[in-house]
MARGUVEX-392503 format. One line per 5 residues: for each residue x, y, z of N, C-alpha, C. Coordinates in Angstrom, 2 decimals. Each point is the difference from the previous one (the first is absolute). Layout:
X/Y/Z/X/Y/Z/X/Y/Z  ... $
This chain:
37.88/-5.03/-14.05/-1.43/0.34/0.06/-0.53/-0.22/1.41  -1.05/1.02/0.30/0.21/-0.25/1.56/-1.60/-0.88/-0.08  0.17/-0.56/0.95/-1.10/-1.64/0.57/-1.39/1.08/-0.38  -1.09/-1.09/-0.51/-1.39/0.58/-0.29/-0.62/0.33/1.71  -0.63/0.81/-0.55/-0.61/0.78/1.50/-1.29/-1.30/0.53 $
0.10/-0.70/1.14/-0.97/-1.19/0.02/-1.14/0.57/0.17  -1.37/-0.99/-0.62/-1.07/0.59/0.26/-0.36/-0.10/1.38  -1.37/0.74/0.40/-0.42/-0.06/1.68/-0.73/-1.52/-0.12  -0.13/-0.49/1.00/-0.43/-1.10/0.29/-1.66/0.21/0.12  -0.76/-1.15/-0.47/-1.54/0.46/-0.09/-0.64/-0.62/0.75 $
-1.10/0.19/0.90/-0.58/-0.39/0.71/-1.61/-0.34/-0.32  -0.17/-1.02/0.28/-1.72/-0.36/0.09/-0.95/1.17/0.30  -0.28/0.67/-0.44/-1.25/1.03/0.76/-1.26/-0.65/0.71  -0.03/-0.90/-0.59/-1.33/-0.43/0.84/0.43/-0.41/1.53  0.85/-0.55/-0.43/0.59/-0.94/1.39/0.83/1.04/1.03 $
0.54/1.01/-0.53/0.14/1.01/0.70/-0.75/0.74/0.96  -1.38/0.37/-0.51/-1.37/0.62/0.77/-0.03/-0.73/0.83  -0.42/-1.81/-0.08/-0.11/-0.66/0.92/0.91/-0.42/0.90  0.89/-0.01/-0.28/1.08/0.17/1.04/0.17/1.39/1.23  0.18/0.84/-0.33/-0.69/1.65/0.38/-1.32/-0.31/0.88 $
-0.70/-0.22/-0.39/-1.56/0.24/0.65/0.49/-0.88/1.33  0.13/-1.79/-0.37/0.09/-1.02/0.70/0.74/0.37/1.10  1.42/0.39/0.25/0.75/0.38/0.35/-0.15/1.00/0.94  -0.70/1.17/0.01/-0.81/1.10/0.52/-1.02/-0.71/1.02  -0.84/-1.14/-0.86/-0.96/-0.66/1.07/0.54/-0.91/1.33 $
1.06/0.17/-0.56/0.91/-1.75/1.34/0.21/1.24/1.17  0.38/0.76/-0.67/0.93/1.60/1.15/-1.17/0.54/0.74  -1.58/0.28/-0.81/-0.94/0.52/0.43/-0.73/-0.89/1.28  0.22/-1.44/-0.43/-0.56/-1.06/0.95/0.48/-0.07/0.97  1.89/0.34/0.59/0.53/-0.10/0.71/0.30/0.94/0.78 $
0.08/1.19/-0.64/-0.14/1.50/0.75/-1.43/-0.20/0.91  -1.11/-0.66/-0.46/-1.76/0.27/0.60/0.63/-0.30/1.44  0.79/-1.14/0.08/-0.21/-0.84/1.25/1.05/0.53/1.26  0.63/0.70/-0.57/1.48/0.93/0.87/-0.30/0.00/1.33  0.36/0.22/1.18/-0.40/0.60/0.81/0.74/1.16/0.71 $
-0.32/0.65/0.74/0.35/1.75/0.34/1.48/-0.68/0.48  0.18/-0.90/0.47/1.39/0.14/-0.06/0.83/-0.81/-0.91  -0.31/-0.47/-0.88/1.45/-0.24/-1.17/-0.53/1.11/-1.30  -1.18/0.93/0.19/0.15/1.56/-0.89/1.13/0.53/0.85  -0.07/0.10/1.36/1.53/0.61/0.74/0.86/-0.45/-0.25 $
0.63/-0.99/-0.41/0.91/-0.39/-0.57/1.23/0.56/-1.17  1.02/-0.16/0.80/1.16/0.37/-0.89/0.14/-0.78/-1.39  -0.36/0.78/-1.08/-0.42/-0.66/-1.72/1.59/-0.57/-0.20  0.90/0.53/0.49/1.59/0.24/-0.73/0.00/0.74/-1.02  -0.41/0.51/-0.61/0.02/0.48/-1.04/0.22/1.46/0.27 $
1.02/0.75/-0.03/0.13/1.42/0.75/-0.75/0.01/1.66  -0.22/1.43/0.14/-1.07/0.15/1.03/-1.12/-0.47/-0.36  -0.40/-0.88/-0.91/-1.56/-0.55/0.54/-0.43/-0.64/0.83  -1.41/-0.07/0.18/-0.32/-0.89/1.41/-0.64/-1.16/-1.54  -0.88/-0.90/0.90/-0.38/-1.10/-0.92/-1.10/1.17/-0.57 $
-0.68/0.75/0.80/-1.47/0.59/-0.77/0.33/0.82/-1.11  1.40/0.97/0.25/0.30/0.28/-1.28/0.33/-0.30/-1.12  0.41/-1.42/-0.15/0.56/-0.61/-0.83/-1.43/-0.29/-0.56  -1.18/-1.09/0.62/-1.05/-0.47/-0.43/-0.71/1.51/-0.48  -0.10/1.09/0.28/-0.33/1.15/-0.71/0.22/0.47/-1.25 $
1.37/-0.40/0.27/0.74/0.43/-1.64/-0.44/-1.27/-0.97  0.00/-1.08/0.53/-0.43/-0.93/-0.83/-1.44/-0.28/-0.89  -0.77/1.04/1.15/-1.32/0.06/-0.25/-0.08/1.39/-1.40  0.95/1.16/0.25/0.32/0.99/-0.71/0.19/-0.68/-1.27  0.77/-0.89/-0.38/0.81/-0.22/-0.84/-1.40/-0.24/-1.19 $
-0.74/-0.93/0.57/-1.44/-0.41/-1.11/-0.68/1.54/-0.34  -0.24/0.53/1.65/-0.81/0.92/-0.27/0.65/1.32/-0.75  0.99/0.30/-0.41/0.70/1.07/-0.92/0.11/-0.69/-1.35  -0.11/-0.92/-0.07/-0.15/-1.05/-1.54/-1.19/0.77/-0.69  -1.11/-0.50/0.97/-1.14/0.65/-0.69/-0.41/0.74/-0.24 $
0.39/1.50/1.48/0.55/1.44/-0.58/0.42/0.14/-1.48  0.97/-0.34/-0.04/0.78/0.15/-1.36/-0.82/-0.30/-0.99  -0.48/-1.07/-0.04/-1.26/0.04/-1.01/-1.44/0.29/-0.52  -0.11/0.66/1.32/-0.62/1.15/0.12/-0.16/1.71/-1.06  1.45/0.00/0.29/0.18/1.24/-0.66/0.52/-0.22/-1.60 $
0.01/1.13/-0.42/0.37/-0.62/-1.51/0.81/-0.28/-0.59  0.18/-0.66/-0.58/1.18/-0.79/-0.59/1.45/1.47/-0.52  1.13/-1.10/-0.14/1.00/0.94/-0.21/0.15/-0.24/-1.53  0.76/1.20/-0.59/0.28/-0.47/-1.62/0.58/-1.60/-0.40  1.14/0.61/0.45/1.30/-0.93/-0.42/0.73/-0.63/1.58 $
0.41/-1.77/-0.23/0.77/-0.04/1.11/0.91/0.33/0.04  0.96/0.25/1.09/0.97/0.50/0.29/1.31/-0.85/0.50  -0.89/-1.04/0.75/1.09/-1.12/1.54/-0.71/-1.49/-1.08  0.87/-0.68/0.08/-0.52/-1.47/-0.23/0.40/-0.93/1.65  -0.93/-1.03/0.12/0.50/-1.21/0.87/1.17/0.28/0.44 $
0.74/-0.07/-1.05/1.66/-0.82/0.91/0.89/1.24/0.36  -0.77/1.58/-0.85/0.96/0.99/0.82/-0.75/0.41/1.08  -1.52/-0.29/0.36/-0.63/0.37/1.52/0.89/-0.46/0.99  1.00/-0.53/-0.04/0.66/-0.52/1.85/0.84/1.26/0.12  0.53/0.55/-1.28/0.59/1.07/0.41/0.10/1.48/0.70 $
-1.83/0.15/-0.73/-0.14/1.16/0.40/-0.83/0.07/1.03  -0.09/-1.18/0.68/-0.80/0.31/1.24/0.02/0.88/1.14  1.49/-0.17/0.77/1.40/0.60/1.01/-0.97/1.11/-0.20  0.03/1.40/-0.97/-0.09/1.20/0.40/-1.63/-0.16/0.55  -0.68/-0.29/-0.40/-1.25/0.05/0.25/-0.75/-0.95/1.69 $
0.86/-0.26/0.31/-0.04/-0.98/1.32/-1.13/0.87/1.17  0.83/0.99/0.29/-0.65/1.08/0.94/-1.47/0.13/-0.29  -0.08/0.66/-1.27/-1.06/0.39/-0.37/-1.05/-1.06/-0.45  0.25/-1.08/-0.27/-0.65/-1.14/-0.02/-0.83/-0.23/1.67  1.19/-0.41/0.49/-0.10/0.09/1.56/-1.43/0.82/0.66 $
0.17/1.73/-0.14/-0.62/1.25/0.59/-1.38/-0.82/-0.67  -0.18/0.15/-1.73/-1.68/-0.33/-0.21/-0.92/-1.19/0.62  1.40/-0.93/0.18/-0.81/-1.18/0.59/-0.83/0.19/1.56  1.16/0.76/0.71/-0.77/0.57/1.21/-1.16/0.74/-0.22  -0.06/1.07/-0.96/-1.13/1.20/-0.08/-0.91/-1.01/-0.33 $
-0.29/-1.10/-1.07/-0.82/-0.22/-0.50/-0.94/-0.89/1.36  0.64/-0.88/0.68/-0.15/-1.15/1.35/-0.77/1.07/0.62  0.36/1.23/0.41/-0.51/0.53/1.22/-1.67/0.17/0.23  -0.26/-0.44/0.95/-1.36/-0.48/0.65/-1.17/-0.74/-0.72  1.15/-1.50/-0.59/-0.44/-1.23/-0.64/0.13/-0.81/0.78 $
-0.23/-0.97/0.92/-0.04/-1.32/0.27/0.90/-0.71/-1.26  0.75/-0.97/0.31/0.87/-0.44/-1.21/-0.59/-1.34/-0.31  -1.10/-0.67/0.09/-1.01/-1.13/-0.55/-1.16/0.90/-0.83  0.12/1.33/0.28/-1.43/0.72/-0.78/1.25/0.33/-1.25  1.03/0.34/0.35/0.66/0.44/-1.35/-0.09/-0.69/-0.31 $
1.11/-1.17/0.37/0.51/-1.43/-0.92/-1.65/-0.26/-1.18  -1.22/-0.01/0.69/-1.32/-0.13/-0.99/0.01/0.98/-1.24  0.06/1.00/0.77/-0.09/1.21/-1.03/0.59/0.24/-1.05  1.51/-0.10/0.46/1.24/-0.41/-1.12/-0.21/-1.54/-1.26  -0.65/-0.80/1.02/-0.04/-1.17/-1.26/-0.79/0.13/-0.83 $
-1.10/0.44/0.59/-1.41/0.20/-1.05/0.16/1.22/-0.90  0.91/0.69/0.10/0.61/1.57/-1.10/0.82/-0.95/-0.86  0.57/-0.54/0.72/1.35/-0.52/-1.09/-0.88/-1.24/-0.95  -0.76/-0.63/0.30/-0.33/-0.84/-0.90/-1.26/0.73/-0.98  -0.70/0.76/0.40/-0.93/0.92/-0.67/1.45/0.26/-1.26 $
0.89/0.72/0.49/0.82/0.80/-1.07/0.61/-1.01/-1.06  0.53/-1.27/0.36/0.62/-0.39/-0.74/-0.96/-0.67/-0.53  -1.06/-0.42/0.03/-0.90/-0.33/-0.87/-0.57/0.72/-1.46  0.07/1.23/0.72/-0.05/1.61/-0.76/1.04/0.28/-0.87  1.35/-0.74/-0.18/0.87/0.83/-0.83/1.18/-0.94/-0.11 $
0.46/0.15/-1.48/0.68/-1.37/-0.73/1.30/0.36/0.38  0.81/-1.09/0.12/2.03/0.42/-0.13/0.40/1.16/-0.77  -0.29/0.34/-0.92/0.24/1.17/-0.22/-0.18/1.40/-0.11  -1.13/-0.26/1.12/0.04/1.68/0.70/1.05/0.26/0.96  0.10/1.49/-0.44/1.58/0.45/-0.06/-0.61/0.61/1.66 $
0.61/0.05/1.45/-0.30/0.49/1.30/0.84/1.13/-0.20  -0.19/0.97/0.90/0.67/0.95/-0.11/0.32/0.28/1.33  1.44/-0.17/0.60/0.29/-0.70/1.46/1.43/0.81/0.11  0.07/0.32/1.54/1.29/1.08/0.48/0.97/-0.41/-0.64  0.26/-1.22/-0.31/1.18/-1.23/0.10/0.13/0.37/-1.70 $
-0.51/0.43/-0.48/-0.47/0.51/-1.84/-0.75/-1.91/-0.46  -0.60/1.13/-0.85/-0.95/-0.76/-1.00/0.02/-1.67/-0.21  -0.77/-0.64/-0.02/0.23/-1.55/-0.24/-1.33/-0.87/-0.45  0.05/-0.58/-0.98/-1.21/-0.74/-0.41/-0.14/-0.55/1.57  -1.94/-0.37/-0.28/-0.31/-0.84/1.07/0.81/-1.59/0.06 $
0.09/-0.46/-1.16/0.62/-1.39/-0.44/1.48/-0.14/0.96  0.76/1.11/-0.25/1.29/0.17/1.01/0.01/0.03/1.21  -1.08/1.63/0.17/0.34/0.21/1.52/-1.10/-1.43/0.77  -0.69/-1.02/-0.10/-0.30/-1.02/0.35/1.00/-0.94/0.52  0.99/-0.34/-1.14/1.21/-0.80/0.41/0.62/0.52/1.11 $
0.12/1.73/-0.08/0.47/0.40/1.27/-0.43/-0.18/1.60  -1.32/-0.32/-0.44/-0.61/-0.34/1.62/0.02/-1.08/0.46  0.77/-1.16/-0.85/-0.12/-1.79/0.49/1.76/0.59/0.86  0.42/1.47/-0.76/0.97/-0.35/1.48/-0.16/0.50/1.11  -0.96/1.29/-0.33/-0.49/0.88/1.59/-0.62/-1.19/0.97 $
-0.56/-1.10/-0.90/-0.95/-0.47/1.10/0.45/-1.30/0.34  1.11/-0.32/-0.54/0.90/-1.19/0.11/0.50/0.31/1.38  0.99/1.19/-0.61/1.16/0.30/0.86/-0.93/0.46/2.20  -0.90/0.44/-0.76/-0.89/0.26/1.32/-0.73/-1.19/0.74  -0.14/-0.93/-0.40/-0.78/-1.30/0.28/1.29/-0.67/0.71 $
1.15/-0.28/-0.65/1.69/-0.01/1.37/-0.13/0.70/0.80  -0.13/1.36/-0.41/0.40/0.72/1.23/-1.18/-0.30/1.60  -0.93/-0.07/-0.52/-1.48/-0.15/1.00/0.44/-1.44/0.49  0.25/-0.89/-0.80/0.07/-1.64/0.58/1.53/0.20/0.80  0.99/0.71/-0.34/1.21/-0.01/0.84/-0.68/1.10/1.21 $
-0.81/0.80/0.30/0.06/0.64/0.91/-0.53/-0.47/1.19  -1.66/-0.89/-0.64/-0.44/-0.78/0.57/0.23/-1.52/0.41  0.70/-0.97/0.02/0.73/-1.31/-0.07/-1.56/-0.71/-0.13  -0.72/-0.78/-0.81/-1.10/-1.16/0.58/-1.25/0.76/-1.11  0.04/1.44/-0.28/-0.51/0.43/-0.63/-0.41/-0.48/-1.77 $
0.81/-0.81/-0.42/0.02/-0.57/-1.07/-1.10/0.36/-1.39  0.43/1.36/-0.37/-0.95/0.30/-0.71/0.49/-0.82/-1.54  -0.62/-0.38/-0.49/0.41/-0.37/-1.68/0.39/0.43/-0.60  1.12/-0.32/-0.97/0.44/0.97/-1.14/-0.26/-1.02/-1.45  -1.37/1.07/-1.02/0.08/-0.88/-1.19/1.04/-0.53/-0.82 $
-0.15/-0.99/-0.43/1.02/-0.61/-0.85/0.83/1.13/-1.17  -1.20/0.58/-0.52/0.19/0.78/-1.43/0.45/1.39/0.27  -0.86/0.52/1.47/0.89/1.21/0.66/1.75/-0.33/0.43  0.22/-1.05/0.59/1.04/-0.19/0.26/1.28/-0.05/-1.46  -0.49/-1.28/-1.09/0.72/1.11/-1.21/0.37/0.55/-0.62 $
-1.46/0.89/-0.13/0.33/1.57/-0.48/0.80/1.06/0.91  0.14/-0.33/0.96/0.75/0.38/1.23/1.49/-0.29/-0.49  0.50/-0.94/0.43/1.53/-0.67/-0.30/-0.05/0.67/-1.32  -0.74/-0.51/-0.97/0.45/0.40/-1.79/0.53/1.37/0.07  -0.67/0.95/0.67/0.12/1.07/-0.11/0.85/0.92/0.14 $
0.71/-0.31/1.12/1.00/0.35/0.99/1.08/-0.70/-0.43  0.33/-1.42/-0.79/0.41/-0.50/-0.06/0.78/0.72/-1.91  -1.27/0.17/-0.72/0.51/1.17/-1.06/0.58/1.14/0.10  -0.18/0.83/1.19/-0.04/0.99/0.59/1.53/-0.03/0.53  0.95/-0.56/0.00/0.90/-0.72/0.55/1.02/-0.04/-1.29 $
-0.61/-0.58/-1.05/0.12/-0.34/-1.28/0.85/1.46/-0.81  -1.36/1.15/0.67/0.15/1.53/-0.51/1.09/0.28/0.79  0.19/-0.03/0.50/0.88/0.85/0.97/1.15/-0.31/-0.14  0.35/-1.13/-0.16/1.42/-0.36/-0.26/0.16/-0.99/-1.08  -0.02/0.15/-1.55/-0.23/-0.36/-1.18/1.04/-0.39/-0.33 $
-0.11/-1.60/-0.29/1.38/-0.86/-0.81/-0.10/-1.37/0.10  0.50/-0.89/-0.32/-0.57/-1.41/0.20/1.29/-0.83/0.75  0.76/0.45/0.79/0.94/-0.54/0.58/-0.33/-0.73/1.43  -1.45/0.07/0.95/-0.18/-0.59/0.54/-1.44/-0.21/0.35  -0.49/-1.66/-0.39/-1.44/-0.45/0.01/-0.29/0.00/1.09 $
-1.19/0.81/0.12/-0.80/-0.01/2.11/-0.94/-0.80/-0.42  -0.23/-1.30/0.66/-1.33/-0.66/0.03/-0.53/-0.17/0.75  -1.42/0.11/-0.25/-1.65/-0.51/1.46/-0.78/-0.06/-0.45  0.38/-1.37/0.14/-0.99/-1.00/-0.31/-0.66/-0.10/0.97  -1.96/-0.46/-0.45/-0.07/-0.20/-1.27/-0.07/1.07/-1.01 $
0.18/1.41/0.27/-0.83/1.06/-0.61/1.10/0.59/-0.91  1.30/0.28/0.22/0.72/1.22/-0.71/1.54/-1.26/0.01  0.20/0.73/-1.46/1.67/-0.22/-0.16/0.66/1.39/-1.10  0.93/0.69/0.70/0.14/1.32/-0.89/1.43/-0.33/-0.07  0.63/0.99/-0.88/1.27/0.21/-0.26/0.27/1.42/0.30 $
1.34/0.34/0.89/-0.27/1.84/0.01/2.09/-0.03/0.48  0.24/0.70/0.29/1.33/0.51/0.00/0.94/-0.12/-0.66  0.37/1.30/-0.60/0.98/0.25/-1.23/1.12/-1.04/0.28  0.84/-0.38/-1.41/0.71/-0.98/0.08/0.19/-0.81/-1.27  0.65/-1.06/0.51/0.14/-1.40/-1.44/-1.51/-0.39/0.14 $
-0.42/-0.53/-1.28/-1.66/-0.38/-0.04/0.19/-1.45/0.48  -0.39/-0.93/0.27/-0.38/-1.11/-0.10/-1.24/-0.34/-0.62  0.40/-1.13/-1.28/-0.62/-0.28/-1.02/-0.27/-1.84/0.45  0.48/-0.71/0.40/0.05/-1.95/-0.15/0.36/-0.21/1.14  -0.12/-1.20/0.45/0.18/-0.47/0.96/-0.10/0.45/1.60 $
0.21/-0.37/0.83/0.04/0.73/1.30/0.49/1.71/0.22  -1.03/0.49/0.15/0.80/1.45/0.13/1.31/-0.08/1.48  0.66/0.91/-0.40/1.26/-0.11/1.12/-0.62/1.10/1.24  -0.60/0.73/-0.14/-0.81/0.87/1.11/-1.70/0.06/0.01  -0.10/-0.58/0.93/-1.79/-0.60/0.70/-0.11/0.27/1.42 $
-1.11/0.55/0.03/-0.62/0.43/0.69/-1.66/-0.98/0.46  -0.33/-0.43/1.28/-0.67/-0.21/-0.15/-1.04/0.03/1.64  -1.07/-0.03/-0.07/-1.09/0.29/1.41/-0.78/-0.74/-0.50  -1.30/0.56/1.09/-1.19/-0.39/-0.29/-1.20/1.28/0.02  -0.69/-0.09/-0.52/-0.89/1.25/-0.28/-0.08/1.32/1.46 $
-0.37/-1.00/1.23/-0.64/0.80/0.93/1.75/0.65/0.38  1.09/-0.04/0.17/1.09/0.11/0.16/0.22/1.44/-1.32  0.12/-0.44/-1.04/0.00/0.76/-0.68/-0.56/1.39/0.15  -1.19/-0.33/0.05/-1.06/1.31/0.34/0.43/1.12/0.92  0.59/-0.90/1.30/-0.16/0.59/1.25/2.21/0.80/-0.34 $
0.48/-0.48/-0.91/1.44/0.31/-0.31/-0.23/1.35/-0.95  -1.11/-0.35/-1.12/-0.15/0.91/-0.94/-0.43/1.31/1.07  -0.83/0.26/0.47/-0.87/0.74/0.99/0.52/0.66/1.33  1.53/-0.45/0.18/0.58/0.28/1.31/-0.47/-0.26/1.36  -1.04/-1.24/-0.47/-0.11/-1.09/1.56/1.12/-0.29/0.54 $
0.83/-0.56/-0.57/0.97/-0.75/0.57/0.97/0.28/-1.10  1.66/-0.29/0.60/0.99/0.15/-0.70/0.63/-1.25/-0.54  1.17/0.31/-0.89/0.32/-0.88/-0.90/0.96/-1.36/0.92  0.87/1.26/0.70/0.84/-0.76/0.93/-0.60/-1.12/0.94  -1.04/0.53/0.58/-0.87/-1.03/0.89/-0.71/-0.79/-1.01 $
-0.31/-0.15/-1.00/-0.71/-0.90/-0.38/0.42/-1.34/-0.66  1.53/0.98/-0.58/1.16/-1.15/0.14/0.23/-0.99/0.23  0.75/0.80/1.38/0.13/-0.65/1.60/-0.60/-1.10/0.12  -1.95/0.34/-0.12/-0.77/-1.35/0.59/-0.34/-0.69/-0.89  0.92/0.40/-1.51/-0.20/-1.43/-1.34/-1.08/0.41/-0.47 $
-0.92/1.28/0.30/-1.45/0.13/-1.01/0.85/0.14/-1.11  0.86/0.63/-0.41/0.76/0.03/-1.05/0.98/-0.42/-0.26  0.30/-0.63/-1.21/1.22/-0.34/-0.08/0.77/0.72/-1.72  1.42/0.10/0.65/0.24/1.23/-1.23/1.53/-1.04/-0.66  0.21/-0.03/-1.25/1.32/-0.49/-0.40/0.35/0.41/-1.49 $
1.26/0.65/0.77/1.12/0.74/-1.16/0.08/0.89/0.08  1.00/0.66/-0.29/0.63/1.57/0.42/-0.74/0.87/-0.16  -1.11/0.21/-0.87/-0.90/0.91/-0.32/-1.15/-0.22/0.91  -0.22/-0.84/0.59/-1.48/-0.46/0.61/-0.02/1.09/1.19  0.36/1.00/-0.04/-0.53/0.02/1.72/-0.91/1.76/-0.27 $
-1.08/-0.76/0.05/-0.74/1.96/-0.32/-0.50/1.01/1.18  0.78/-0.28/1.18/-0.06/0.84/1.07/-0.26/1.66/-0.55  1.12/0.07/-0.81/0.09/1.64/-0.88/-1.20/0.22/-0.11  -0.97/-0.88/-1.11/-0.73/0.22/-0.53/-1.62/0.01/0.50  -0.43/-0.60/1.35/-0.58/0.09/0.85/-0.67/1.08/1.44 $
-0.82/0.09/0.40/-1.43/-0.17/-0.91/-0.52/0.68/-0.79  -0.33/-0.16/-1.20/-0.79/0.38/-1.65/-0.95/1.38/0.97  -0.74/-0.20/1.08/-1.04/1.08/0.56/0.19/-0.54/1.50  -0.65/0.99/0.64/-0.15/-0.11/1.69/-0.89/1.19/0.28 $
C-alpha cells in the first residue's frame, strides 16, 4: 500500500498578515534612508543594482493589492508548497512589470503607496479569496505564506549587499519562510530516508529509501534557517556551506547537492 499522501502544513492567518505587512515596513524604513550611492549598488542578485532590487521589493506589496483588486479567480490552482516551483518561468516577466510599474516613482512615494494598498486590501478580503495570478490561481491564505519568502529572501539579499544595513527579519516571517521551502524540499524528493532539520522552525523527512521509524535516523541533515533559505534559493551552494560547517550532513544519503536549489 503506498504511504498516505501527507497533509499541507497550516499556517496562522492572522499571524501571517502581520508578519507580511511588518516585514514590508522594516524594508520600507530602510530603503527611505538609502543614499544615491548604495541604490548604485551591485544587489548580487543577477544584474541588479541595489534600486532594483528595493523596487521589486516595493512591487512585490504593490501587485498583492493589484491582485486584489481585480476579481477573484474560481478555483485554486498552485498551493504554498508547489509555488517555489513555478516561479523560474515567470522570472523575466515578473522582472519587466516591476520596472514598468516604478517608472517615474520616487521609491519612498511607492514604498507609501504600496503599503497603504496592501493593507487597505487585506483588510478587505478573507484567506479564502481565490487571486487570480500569472503563477495560476491561489487563495489569499497561501499566496501570503508565499511572500514571508519574497520578502525574507530579499531582506538577505539587501543586508548582504549592503554590510551595516541590518534590516530585521520577523520572527514568524522567518518560519513560514524555512517551513516552506523546507516542505517544498519534502515535495520534490518524497521518502523518509533522510531527516533535514532547522531548528527552531522545520524538521522534514524527504528522499526515497528505507524509512526510518525509532531511534536516531542514520541520514541527517542539518543548518540553520538563514543558511537554509539562502541554499533553498540558490544564494549559496551546498558544497561551500559544508565546507564552512553551516551544514552538517551524515550518511550516505545526506548529501542534497542534486536536489538543490528548490527556486532561484
Amino acid at each position: 500500500m503506498p504511504p498516505a499522501k501527507k497533509k499541507p502544513r497550516a499556517y496562522d492567518q492572522a499571524r501571517i498578515r502581520t508578519a507580511v505587512t511588518a516585514q514590508f515596513g522594516h524594508l520600507a524604513e530602510a530603503v527611505r534612508g538609502l543614499t544615491p550611492e548604495q541604490l548604485g549598488r551591485p544587489s548580487g542578485v543577477g544584474d541588479w543594482s541595489v534600486a532594483d532590487l528595493a523596487g521589486h521589493i516595493a512591487w512585490i506589496a504593490d501587485s498583492l493589492a493589484a491582485g486584489l483588486a481585480r476579481p477573484p479567480a474560481a478555483v485554486p490552482e498552485l498551493t504554498a508548497v508547489e509555488w517555489p516551483f513555478a516561479t523560474a518561468s515567470l522570472a523575466g516577466k515578473i522582472s519587466e512589470a516591476a520596472r514598468e510599474t516604478l517608472t517615474g516613482a520616487p521609491l519612498p512615494e511607492f514604498y507609501e503607496r504600496a503599503a497603504a494598498a496592501l493593507a487597505a486590501a487585506l483588510e478587505r478580503n478573507p484567506g479564502s479569496r481565490v487571486l487570480d495570478l500569472w503563477i495560476g490561481d491561489m487563495t489569499l491564505a497561501d499566496f501570503l505564506v508565499t511572500r514571508t519568502v519574497e520578502l525574507v529572501v530579499h531582506t538577505d539579499d539587501l543586508n548582504r549587499a549592503l554590510p551595516g544595513l541590518g534590516v530585521p527579519v520577523e520572527r514568524q516571517a522567518l518560519a513560514a519562510c524555512t517551513r516552506l521551502l523546507a516542505d517544498a524540499l519534502a515535495v520534490k524528493a518524497p521518502g523518509g530516508s533522510v531527516e533535514v532539520r532547522i531548528p527552531p522552525f522545520a524538521v522534514v523527512q524527504c528522499v526515497a529509501g528505507p524509512r526510518h521509524t525509532r531511534g536516531t535516523p542514520p541520514n541527517v541533515v542539518e543548518t540553520d534557517p538563514l543558511t537554509w533559505i539562502r541554499l533553498a534559493t540558490g544564494r549559496t551552494a551546498w558544497a561551500a556551506e559544508l565546507a564552512a560547517a553551516r551544514v552538517s550532513a551524515s550518511g550516505e544519503r545526506a548529501d542534497l547537492a542534486g536536489l538543490l536549489p528548490l527556486m532561484s
